[in-house]
N, C-alpha and C positions, 0 to 999 in steps of 0.2 A: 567542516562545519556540520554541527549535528544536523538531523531532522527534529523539528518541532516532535511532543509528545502526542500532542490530538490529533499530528499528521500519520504518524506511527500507528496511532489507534484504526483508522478508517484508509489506508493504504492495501488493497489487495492487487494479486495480478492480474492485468488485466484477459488475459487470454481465460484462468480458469477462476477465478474469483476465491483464489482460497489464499491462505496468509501467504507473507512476504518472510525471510528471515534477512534483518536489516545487519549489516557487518559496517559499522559505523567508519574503523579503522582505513576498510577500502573503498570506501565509496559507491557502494555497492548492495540491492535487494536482491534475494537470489529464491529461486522456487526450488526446493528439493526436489516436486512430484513430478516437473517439468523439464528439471534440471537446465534453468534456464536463469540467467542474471543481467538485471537491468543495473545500468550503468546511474549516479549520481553526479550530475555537472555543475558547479555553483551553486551546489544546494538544492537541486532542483532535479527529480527523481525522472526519468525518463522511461515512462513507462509504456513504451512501443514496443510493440511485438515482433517488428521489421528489423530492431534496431537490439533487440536482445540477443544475445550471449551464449549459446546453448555449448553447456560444459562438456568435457572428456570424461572419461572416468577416472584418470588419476584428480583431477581437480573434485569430480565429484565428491573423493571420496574425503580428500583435504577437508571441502566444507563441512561435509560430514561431522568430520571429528571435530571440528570449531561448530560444533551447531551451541553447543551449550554458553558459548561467548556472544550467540545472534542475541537482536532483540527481534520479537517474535511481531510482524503487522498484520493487520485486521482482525483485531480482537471484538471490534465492536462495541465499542465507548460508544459516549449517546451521541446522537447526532450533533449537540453541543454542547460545551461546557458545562458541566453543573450548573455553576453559581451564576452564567446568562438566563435573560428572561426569555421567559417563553414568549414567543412574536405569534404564534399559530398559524395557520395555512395562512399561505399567501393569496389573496383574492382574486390576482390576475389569473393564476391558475384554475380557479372553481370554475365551472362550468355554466355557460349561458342557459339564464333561463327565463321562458318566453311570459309574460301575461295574458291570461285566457281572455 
């Protein structure tokens, strides 16, 4: 099962916050700079640091050469869809403020 596209957009690692290279075929986000891959289970990306993957270097260099088949996560789409409206800050988050 793929990953959604707006998920693809705003998916980074979580350890160093930089893209993901998604390998749809395996199931699988993988960090070049980290050389570390999180696992994908029912669709559902698993992105723990405890639970990641940290490659060899014959596999590193495998991915390597399939970099140009990745799709590339945390591009930085807008935080929502285009074509939804703008709702604007949400108000339970502003900040108390007293009357003089």
């Amino acid at each position: 099962m793929a990953l959604d596209a707006f998920l693809l957009e705003i998916l980074v690692c979580p350890e160093d916050k930089g893209p993901l290279w998604y390998f749809e075929d395996e199931a699988s986000l993988y960090n070049p700079r980290l050389r570390r891959r999180y696992a994908i289970r029912d669709g559902i990306p698993v992105l723990l640091v405890d639970e990641a993957e940290t490659v060899d270097e014959e596999e590193y260099a495998r991915l390597e050469a399939r970099s140009a088949e990745a799709v590339t996560t945390g591009t930085g789409g807008a935080a929502t869809p285009a074509d939804a409206p703008s709702q604007g800050p949400d108000p339970a988050l502003a900040p108390e403020t007293t009357e003089p």
